[in-house]
C-alpha positions in Angstrom: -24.5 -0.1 -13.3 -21.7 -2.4 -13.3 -20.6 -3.3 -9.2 -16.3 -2.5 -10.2 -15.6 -3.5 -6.5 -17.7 -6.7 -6.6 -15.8 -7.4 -9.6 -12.0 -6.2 -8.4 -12.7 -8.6 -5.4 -11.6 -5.2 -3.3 -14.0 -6.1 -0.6 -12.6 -9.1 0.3 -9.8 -6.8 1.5 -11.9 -4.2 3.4 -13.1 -4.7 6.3 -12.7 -6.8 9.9 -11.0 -9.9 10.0 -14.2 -10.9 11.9 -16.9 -9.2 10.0 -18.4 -9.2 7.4 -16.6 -7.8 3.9 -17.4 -4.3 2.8 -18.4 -2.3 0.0 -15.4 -0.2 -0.3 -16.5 3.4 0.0 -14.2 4.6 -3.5 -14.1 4.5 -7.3 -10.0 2.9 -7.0 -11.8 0.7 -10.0 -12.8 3.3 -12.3 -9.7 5.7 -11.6 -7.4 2.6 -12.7 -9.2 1.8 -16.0 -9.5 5.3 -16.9 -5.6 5.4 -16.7 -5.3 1.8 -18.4 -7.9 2.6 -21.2 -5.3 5.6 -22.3 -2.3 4.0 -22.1 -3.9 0.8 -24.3 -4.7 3.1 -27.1 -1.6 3.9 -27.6 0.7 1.3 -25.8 1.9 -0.6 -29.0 2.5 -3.4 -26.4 0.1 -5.8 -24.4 -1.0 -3.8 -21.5 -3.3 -5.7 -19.0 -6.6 -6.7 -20.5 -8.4 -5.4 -16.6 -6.4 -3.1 -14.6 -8.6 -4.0 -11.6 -6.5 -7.0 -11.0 -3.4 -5.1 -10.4 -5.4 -3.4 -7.1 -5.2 -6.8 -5.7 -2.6 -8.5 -7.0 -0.4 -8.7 -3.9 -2.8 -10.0 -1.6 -3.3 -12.5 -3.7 -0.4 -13.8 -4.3 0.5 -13.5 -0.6 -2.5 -15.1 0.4 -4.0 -12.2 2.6 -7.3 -11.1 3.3 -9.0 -7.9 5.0 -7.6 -7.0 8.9 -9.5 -4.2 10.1 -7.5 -1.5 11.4 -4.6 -3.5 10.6 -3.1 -3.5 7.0 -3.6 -6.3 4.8 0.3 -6.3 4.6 0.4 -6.4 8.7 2.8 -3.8 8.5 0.6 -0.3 9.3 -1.9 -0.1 12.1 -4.6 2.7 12.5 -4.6 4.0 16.2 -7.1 5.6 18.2 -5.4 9.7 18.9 -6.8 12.1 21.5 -8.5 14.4 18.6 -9.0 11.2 16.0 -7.0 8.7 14.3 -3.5 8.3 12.2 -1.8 5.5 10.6 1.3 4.2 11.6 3.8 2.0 9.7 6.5 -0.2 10.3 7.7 -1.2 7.4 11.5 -1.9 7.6 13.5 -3.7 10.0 15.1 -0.7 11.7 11.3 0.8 12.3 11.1 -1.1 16.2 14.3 1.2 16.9 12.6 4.6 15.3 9.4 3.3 17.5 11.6 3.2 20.8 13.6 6.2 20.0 9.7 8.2 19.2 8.0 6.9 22.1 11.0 6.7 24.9 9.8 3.0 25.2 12.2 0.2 25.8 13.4 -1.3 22.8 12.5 -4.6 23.4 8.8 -4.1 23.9 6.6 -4.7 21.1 6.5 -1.8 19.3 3.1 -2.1 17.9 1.7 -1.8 22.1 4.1 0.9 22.4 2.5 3.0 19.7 -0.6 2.2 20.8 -0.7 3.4 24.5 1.7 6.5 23.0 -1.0 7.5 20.1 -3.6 7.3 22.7 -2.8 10.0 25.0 -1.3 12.6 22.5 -2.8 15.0 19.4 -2.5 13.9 15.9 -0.8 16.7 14.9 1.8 16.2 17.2 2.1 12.4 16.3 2.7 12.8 12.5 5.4 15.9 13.4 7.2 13.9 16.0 7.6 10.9 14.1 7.9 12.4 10.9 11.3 14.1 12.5 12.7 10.7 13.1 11.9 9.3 9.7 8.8 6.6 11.1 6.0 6.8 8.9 2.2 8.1 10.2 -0.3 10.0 8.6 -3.5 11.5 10.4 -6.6 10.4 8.4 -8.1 12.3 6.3 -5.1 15.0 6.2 -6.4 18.3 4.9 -5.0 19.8 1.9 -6.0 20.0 -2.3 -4.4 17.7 -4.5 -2.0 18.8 -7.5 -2.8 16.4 -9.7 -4.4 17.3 -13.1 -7.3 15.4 -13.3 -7.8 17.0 -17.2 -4.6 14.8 -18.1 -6.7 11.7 -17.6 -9.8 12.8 -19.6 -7.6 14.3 -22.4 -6.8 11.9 -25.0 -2.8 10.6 -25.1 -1.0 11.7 -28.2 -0.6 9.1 -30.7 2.9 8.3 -31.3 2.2 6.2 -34.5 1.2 9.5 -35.8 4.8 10.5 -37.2 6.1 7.4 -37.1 7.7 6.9 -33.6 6.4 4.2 -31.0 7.1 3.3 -27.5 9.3 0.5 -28.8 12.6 0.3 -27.6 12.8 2.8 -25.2 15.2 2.8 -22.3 13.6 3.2 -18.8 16.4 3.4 -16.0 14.2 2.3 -13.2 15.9 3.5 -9.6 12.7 2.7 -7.5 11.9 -0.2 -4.9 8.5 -1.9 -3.5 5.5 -1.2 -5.7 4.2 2.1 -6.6 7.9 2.7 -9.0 8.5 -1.1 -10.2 4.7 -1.0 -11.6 5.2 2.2 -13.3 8.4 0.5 -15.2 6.4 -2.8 -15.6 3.4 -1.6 -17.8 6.0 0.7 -19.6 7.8 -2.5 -20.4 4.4 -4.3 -21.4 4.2 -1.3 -24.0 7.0 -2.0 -25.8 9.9 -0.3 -23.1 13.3 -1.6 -22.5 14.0 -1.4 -18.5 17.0 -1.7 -17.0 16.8 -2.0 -13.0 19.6 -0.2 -11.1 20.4 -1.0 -7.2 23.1 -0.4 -5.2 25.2 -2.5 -2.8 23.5 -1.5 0.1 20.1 -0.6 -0.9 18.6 -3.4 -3.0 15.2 -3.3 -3.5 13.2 -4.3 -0.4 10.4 -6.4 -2.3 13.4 -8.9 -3.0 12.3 -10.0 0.3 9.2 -10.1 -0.1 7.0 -12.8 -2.3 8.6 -14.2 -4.8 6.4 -14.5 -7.4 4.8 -11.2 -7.4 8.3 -10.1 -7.6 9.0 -11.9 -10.6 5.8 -10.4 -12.5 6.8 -7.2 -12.3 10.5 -7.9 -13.0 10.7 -10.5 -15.2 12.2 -9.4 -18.6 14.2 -6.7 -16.7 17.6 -6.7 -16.5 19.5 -5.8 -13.4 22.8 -3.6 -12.6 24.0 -2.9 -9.4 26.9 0.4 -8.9 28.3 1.8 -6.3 27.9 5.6 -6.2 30.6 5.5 -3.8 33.1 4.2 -6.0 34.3 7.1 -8.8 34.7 4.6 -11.8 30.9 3.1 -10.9 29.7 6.6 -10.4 30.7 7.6 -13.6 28.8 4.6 -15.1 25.9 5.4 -13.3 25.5 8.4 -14.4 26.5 8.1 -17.8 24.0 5.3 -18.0 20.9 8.1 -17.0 22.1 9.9 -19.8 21.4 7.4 -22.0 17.9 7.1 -20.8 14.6 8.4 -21.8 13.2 7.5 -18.7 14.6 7.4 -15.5 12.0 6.5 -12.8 13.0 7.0 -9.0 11.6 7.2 -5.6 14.1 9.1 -3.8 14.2 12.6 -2.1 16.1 15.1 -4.0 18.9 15.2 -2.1 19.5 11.6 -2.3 20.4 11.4 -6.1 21.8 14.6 -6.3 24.9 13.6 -3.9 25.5 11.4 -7.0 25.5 14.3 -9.3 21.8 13.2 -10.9 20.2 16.4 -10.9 16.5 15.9 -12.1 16.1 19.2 -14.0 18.7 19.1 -16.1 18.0 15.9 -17.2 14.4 16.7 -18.0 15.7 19.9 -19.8 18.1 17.6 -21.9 15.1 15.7 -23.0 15.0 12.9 -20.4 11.4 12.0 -18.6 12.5 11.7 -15.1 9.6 10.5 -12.8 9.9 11.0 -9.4 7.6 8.9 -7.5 7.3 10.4 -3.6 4.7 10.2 -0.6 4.0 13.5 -0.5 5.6 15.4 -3.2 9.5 16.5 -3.8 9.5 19.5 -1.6 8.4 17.1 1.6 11.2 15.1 3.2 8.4 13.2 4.7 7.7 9.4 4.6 5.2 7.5 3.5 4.2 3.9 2.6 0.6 2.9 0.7 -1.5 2.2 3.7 -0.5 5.6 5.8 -0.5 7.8 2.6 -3.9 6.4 1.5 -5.0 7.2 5.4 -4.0 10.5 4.8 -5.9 10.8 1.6 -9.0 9.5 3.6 -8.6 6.6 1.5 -10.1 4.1 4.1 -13.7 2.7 4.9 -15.8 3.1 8.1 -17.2 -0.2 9.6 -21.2 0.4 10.2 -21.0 -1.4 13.1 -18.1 -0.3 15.3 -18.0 3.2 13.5 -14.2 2.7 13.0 -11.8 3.2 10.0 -10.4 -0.2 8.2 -8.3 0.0 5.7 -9.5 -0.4 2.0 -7.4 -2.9 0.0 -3.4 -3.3 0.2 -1.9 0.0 0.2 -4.0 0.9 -2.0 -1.9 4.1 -3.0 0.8 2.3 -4.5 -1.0 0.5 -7.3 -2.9 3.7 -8.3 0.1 5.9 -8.0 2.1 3.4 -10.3 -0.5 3.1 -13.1 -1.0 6.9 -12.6 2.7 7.3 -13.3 3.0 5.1 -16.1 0.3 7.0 -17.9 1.8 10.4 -17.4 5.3 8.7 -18.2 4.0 7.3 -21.5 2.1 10.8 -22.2 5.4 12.3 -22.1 7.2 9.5 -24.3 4.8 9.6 -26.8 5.2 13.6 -27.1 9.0 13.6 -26.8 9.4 16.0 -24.9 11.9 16.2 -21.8 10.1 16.5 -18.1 10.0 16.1 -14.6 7.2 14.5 -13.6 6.5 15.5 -9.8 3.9 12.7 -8.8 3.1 12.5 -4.8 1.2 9.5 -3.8 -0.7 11.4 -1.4 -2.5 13.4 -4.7 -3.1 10.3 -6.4 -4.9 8.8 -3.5 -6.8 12.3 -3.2 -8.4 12.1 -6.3 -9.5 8.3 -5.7 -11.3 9.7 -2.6 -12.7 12.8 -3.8 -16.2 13.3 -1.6 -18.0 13.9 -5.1 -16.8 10.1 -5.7 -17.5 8.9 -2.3 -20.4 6.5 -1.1 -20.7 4.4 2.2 -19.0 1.3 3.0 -21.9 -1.7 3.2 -21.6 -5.5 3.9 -20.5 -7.2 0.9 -22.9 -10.8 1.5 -21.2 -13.4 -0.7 -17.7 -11.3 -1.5 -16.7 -12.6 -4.2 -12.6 -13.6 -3.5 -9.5 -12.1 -5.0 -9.0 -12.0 -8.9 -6.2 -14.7 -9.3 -3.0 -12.8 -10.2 -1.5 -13.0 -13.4 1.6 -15.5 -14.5 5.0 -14.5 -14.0 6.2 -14.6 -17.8 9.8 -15.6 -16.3 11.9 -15.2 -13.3 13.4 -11.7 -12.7 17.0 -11.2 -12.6 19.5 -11.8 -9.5 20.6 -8.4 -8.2 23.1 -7.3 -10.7 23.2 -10.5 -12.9 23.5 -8.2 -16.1 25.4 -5.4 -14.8 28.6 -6.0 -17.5 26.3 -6.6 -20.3 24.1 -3.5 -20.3 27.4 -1.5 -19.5 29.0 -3.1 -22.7 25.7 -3.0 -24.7 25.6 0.7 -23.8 29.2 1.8 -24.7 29.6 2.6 -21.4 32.3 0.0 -20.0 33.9 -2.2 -22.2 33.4 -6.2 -21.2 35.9 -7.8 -19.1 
């Protein structure tokens, strides 16, 4: 039986920073060929010849390695509660305030401490709700609750489009998302043959601009970039009439957010559009979540034999699986033609990866083999809004100034 972690280089991420590497205790390998295997068969573009690489392919070009009970990112931490453990992130800048404003602590102690010495004296259950009212993300591990994913759509052969004569090809994907989990779902749709069109606004550009560049520029290069302000009537009126030109608008929003902007996701999946909405934890939870703390809360983690604790297993982990999951539902749907709303919560995604039936123990790893080396940028992705005028004009939607 072929070793998929030994070959993914996953357990160079799992594990202490001091200890050895571990056998990572889940299939992630298998689930992300058996969406990659589909979507090749009918991609009519050049999908990734091993999937596995795209579980790893941050760390790697970041340069990170396995941390323990700290992410491979840096930025979630599991923590020792009264009844167990949780996963807390601090992703964005204004997290140290949510932290102070959680915990009662000072804002200018270190907010990782802070959380700590909090988590350590309270429930889990009380932990996840109070955070989760001021918008921090945590998860307690190994949250209980049945996925809705349909694991028959992944066994179930993909409709071929080439059948009557339609392909991939050309396609418009209106990609609203940010970070990972979203951006990879519009990537491998434009590796099968999809035109993508990135949309920010002024004051919400996509946080992964910050982040390494080169990574950045493999999943965005060949993209181009508009940037409207909802706020603004005559942009408004673009932005929306540019959804419903697409046949695939991919976001990561709650509800409420897009629908102040009069995008209503229902209606558009009812005029024929594939709207995917990419969540934590499904689009009836305002909660947050990020791909280390949601794959906590899947039990998506490893247990280190020797100090019988919980590390995390790979680089949020949930994100890559939930974007290849998405892209193969997404091109399912494109190659039917058939309008839908695709209601994908990374929390089910991670589930399934760490079904029990699945599950084996977490071993030392001697001679871990290090990280696949990531793929080559095919170009450098577009400055925010660089072709905001030209995809307008293309589109009919503004004439050129």
């Amino acid at each position: 039986m072929t070793d998929h972690w030994r070959e993914s280089g996953l357990a160079t991420l799992t594990g202490r920073a001091d200890g050895p590497a571990l056998k990572p205790p889940h299939p992630t390998v298998p689930v992300a060929r058996r969406c990659a295997s589909q979507m090749r068969a009918v991609g009519g573009g050049e999908l990734i010849a091993d999937p596995a690489v795209l579980l790893t392919e941050r760390a790697a070009f970041r340069g990170h390695t396995r941390n323990g009970r700290i992410s491979v990112g840096g930025t979630c931490r599991l923590m020792r509660a009264v009844d167990g453990w949780v996963a807390v992130s601090c992703a964005r800048p204004s997290d140290a305030d949510l932290v102070a404003a959680v915990t009662g602590a000072p804002a200018e102690t270190s907010p990782w401490e802070t959380l700590e010495t909090w988590c350590s004296t309270r429930k889990a259950e009380e932990i996840v709700a109070r955070t989760g009212l001021l918008g921090l993300a945590a998860s307690r591990l190994g949250e209980r609750a049945p996925t809705r994913l349909d694991e028959r759509a992944l066994t179930s052969p993909l409709p071929d489009p080439r059948m009557d004569g339609r392909d991939l090809t050309g396609s418009l994907v209106v990609d609203f998302s940010a970070l990972w989990a979203g951006p990879l779902c519009a990537h491998l749709l434009q590796l099968a043959g999809a035109a993508v069109v990135k949309v920010e606004t002024p004051t919400r550009p996509d946080g992964a601009r910050r982040g390494h560049r080169g990574f950045y520029d493999l999943l965005h290069a060949g993209q181009r970039s508009v940037v409207l302000d909802p706020e603004r009537s005559s942009e408004l009126r673009d932005l929306q009439s540019l959804v419903r030109r697409a046949d695939v608008v991919i976001e990561a929003s709650r509800p409420r957010a897009l629908a102040r902007w009069g995008l209503d996701a229902d209606s558009a999946a009812g005029s024929g559009t594939i709207w995917v909405s990419i969540t934590a934890y499904g689009r009836a939870c305002d909660r947050v979540g990020f791909g280390d703390d949601v794959a906590a809360a899947a039990g998506l983690v490893a247990w280190d034999p020797e100090t019988r604790e919980p590390v995390f297993c790979g680089d949020a982990i949930a994100d890559p699986l939930t974007g290849l999951y998405a892209a193969h539902q997404a091109m399912s749907a494109l190659a039917r033609r058939r309008g839908a709303l695709l209601d994908i919560a990374m929390v089910d995604v991670a589930r399934w990866a760490a079904s029990p039936s699945w599950r084996s123990q977490a071993k030392p790893v001697e001679n871990a083999p290090g990280l696949p080396a990531p793929r080559t940028a095919p170009g450098i992705a577009s400055e925010s809004g660089e072709d905001t005028e030209v995809v307008l004009s293309e589109l009919g939607i503004r004439q050129c100034s």
